[in-house]
FILUMKOL-443412 format. One record per residue (C-alpha): residue number from 1; residue in three letters; z, x, y. Coordinates in steps of 0.5 Angstrom, whole numbers, plus 2048, in hexadecimal, padded with zeros to 3 digits. Each point is the difference from the previous one (the first is absolute). Last residue first. Layout:
N
NUM/ALA/Z/X/Y .
...
REM end
This chain:
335
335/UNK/804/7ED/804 .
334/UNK/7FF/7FB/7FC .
333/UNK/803/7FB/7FB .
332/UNK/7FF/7FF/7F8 .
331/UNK/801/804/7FC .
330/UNK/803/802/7FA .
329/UNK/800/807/7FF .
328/UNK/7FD/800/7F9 .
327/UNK/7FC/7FA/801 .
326/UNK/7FC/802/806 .
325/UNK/7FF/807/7FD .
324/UNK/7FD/7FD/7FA .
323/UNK/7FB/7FC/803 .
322/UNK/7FF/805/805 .
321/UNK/7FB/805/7FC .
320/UNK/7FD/7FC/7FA .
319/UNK/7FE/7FB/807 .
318/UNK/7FB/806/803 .
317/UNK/7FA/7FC/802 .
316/UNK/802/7FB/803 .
315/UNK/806/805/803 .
314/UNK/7FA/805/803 .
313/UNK/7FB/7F9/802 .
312/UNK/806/7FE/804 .
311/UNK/800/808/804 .
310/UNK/7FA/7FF/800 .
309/UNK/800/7FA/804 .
308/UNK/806/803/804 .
307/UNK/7FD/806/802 .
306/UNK/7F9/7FF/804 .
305/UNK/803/7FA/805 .
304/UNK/808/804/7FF .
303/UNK/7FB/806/805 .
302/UNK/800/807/7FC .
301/UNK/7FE/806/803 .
300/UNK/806/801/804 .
299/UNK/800/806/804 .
298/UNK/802/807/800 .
297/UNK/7FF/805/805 .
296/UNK/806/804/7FF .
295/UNK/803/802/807 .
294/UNK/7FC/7F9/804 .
293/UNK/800/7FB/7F9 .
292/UNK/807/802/7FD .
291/UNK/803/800/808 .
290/UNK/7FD/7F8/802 .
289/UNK/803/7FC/7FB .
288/UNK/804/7FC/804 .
287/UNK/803/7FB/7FA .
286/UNK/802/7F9/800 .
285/UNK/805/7FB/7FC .
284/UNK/801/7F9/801 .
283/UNK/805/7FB/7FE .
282/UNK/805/804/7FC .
281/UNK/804/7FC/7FB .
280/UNK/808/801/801 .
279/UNK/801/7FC/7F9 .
278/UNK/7FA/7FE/7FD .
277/UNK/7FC/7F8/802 .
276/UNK/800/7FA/7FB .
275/UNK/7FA/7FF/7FD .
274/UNK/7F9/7FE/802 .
273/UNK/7FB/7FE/7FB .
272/UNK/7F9/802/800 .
271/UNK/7FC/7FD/7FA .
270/UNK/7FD/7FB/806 .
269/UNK/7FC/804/802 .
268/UNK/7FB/800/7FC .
267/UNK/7FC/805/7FB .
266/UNK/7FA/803/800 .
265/UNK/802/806/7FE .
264/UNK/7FF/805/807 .
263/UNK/802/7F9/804 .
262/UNK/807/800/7FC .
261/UNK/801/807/802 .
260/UNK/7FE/7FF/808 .
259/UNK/804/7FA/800 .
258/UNK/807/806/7FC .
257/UNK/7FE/804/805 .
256/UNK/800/7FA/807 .
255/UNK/808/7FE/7FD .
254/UNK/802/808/800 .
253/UNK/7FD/801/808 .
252/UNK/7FB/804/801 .
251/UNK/800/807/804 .
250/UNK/7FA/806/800 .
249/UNK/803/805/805 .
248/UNK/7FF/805/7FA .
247/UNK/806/805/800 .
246/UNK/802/805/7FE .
245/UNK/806/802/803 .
244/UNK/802/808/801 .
243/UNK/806/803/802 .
242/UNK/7FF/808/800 .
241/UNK/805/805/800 .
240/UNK/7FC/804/7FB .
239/UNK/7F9/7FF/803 .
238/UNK/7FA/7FD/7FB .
237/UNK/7FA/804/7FE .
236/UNK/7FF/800/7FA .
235/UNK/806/7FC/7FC .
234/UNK/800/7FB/806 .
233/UNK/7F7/7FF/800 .
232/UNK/801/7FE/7F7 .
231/UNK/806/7FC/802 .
230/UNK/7FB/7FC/805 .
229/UNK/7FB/801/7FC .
228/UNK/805/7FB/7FA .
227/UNK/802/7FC/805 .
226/UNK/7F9/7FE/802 .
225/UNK/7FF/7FF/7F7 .
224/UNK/806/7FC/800 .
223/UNK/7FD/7FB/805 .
222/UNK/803/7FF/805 .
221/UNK/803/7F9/803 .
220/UNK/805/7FE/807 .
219/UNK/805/7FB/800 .
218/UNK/801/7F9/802 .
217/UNK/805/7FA/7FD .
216/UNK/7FD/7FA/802 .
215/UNK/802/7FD/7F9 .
214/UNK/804/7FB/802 .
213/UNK/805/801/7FD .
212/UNK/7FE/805/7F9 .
211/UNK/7FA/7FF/7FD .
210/UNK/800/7FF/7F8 .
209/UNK/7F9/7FF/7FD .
208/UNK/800/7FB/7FB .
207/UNK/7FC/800/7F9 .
206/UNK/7FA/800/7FE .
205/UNK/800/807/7FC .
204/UNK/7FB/804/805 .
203/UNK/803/7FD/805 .
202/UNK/807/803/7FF .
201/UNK/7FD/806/7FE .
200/UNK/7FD/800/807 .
199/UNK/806/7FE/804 .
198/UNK/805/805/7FC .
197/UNK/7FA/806/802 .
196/UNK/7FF/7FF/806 .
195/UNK/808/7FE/802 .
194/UNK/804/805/7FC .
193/UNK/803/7FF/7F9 .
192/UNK/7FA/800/7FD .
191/UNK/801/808/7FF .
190/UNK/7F9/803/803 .
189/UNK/7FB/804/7FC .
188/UNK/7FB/7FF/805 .
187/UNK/800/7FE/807 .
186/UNK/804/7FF/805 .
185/UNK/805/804/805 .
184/UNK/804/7FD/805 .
183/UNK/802/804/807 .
182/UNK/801/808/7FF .
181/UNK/805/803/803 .
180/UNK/7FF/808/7FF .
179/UNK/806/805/801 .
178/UNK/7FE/808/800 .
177/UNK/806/804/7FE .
176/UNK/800/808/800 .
175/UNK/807/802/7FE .
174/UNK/802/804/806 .
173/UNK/808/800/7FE .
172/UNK/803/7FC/805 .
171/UNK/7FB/7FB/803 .
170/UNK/7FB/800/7FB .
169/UNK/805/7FE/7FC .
168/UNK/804/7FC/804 .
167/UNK/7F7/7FB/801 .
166/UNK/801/800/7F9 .
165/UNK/807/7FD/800 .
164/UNK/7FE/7FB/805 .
163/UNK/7F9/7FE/7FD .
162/UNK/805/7FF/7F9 .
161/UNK/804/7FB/804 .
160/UNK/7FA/7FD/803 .
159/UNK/7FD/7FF/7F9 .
158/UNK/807/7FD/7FD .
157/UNK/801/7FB/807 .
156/UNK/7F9/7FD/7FE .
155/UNK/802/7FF/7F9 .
154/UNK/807/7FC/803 .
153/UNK/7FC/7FC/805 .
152/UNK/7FF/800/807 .
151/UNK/7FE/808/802 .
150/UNK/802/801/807 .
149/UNK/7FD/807/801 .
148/UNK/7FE/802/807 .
147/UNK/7F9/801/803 .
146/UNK/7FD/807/800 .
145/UNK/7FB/7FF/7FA .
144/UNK/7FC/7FA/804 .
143/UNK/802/7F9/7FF .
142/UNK/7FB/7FB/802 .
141/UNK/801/7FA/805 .
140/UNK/7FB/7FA/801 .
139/UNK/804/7FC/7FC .
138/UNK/808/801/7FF .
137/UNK/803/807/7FC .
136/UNK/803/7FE/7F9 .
135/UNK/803/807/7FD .
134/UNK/7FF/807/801 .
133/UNK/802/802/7FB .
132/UNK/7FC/7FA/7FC .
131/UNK/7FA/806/802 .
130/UNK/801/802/7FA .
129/UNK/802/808/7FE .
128/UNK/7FD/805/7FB .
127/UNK/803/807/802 .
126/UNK/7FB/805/7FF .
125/UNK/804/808/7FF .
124/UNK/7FB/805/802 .
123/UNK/7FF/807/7FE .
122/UNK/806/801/7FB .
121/UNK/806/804/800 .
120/UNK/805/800/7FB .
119/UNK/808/7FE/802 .
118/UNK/7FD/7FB/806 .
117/UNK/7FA/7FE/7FC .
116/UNK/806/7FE/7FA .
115/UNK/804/7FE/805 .
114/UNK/7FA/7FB/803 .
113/UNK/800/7FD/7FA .
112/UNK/807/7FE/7FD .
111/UNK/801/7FE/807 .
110/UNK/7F9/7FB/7FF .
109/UNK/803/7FE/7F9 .
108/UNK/808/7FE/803 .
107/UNK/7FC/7FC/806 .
106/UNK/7FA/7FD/7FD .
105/UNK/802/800/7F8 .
104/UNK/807/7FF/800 .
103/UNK/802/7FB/806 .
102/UNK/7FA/7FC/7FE .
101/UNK/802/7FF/7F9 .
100/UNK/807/7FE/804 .
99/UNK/7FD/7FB/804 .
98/UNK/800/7FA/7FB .
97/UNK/7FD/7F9/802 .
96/UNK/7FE/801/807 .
95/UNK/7FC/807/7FD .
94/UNK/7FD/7FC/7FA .
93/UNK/7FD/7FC/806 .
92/UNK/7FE/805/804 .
91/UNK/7FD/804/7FB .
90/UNK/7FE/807/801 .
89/UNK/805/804/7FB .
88/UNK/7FD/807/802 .
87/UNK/7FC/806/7FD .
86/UNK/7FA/802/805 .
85/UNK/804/807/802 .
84/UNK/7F8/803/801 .
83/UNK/803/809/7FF .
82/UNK/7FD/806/803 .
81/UNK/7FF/808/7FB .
80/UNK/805/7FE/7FC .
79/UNK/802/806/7FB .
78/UNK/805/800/7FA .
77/UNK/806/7FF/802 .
76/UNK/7FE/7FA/804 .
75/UNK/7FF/7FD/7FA .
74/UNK/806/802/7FC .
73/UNK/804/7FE/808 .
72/UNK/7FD/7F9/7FF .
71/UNK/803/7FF/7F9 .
70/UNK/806/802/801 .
69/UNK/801/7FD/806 .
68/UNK/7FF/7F9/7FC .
67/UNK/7FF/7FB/806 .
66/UNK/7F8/802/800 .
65/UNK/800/7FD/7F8 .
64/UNK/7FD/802/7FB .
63/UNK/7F9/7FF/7FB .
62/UNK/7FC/808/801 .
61/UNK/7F8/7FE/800 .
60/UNK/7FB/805/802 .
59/UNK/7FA/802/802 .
58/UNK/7FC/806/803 .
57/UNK/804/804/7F9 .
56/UNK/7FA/7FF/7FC .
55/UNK/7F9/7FE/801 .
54/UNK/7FE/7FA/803 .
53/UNK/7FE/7F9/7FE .
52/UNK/805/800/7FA .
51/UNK/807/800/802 .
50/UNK/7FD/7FC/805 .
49/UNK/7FE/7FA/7FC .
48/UNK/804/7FA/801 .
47/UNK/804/801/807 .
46/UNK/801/7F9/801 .
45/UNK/802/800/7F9 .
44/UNK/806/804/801 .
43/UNK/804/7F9/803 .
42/UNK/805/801/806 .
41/UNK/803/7FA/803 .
40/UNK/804/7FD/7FB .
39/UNK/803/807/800 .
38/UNK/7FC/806/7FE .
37/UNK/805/806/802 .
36/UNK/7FA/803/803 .
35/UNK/7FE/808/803 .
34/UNK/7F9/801/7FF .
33/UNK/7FD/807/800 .
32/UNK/7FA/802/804 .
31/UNK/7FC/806/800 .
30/UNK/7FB/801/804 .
29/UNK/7F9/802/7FE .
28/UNK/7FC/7F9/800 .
27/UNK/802/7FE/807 .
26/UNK/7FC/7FA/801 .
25/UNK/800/7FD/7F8 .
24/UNK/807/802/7FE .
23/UNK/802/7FF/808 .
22/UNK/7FD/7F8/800 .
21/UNK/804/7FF/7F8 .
20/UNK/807/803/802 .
19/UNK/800/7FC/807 .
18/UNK/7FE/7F9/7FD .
17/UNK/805/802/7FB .
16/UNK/805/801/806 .
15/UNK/7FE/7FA/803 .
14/UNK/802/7FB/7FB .
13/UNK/805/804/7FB .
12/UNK/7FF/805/7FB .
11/UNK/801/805/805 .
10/UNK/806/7FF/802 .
9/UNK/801/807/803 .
8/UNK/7FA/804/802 .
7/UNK/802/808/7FE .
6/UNK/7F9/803/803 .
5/UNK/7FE/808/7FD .
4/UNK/7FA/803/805 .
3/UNK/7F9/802/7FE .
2/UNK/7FC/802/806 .
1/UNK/7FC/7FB/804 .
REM end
């Protein structure tokens, strides 16, 4: 595969470190550049290493903020060959107490964004999207991409407004856009502000994992090496004017996850504790996934049977990583 200059927003994060870490190691020859503003969220050591493990410039980092025209336009001037604009403020709770950062990040940051490809050129711009854009839909439904947007939070209402604004984009300037909603990712590296992670680092420790409701919330679950392919397949053979779901058909209510966990460690139930539900929390999401696996043949490798025990045995085994995290950004809920 011929060598090519990838901006991936973000990418000190969750996803975006699992996509940086998976193209270093199956795309070797392409450039990378990682744009983040590390927040909470963000943390460069997930990315240990890579300065050193290829040779000079197929990485590098620029600390800054994709709502800075400034900075977007300093990079786009030098030459974007496809973009993965993964940077967002993604937690529902934090969202319900303070929309604002969202406004900035996921809607001001992805305009910012889509200008610089507008004014610069760039092969493929791919909008990261969630399949909360959507919002709930009832058992056995599945949305498919042509189905309405009824976002049914203040984060979900930022992505949609960012999936709108790149869909004008392409529409009026021929910025060529693919959107990608993928369902819930899992696996290493991810912030304990999430539900995997929170209820694992919660048994590790001995203490109650908070389960909002009744717990029977459903959604579907990927693996963040599944999500990475299917990244890998868009920037290769994806269509401009494509919405693509990546999903896995794999659903689990948040009260049977935090069972499964507890019985991996060999603890009991009873350390689950129920807590008053969120504001306007949604009680299923579901994606048909059917045109990433028909136009560009990806599949999911990964079932939540053979991932979440790893993915407790990562955690047990990484504590140095997330001890510091968890006390800096003060968690405590889920997403």
């Amino acid at each position: 595969m011929s060598a090519r200059r990838l901006l991936v927003t973000g990418g000190a994060g969750f996803i975006g470190a699992n996509l940086i870490r998976f193209l270093v190691s199956h795309r070797p020859r392409w450039e990378i550049w990682n744009l983040d503003l590390l927040t909470y969220a963000g943390c460069t050591r997930r990315l240990a290493g890579l300065e050193t493990c290829s040779p000079q410039p197929f990485y590098r980092f620029v600390q800054g903020d994709v709502a800075d025209p400034a900075v977007v336009e300093s990079l786009f001037a030098e030459g974007i060959d496809s973009v993965v604009h993964l940077a967002a403020e993604s937690h529902v709770d934090r969202s319900l107490a303070g929309v604002r950062p969202f406004i900035s990040t996921n809607v001001a940051g992805t305009a910012a964004l889509l200008e610089g490809a507008r004014r610069y050129g760039t092969r493929l711009f791919v909008q990261v999207s969630t399949d909360e854009v959507y919002g709930e839909v009832d058992h056995p439904a599945r949305n498919p991409e042509a189905a309405p947007l009824r976002p049914g939070n203040p984060y979900s209402a930022t992505k949609a407004g960012a999936d709108h604004l790149a869909a004008a984009y392409a529409r009026c300037y021929g910025v060529p856009v693919a959107v990608v909603r993928p369902v819930n990712n899992y696996g290493p590296y991810q912030l304990p502000e999430k539900l995997i992670p929170l209820l694992i680092t919660n048994a590790l420790d001995g203490i109650p994992l908070p389960i909002y409701g009744d717990g029977r919330q459903v959604r579907e679950w990927i693996h963040v090496e599944d999500l990475c392919r299917a990244f890998l397949a868009i920037l290769e053979r994806g269509r401009p004017g494509r919405i693509y779901n990546v999903g896995t058909a794999e659903e689990c209510a948040n009260l049977e996850v935090a069972r499964r966990i507890l019985a991996i460690l060999g603890l009991p139930a009873s350390l689950i504790r129920h807590v008053e539900d969120r504001a306007g929390h949604d009680r299923r999401y579901a994606l048909e996934a059917e045109l990433i696996r028909e136009e560009l043949g990806w599949r999911p490798t990964w079932t939540l049977a053979d991932g979440l025990p790893l993915t407790v045995r990562w955690y047990s085994e990484n504590r140095p990583w997330w001890e510091p995290l968890r006390s800096r950004a003060g968690l405590s809920q889920h997403s």
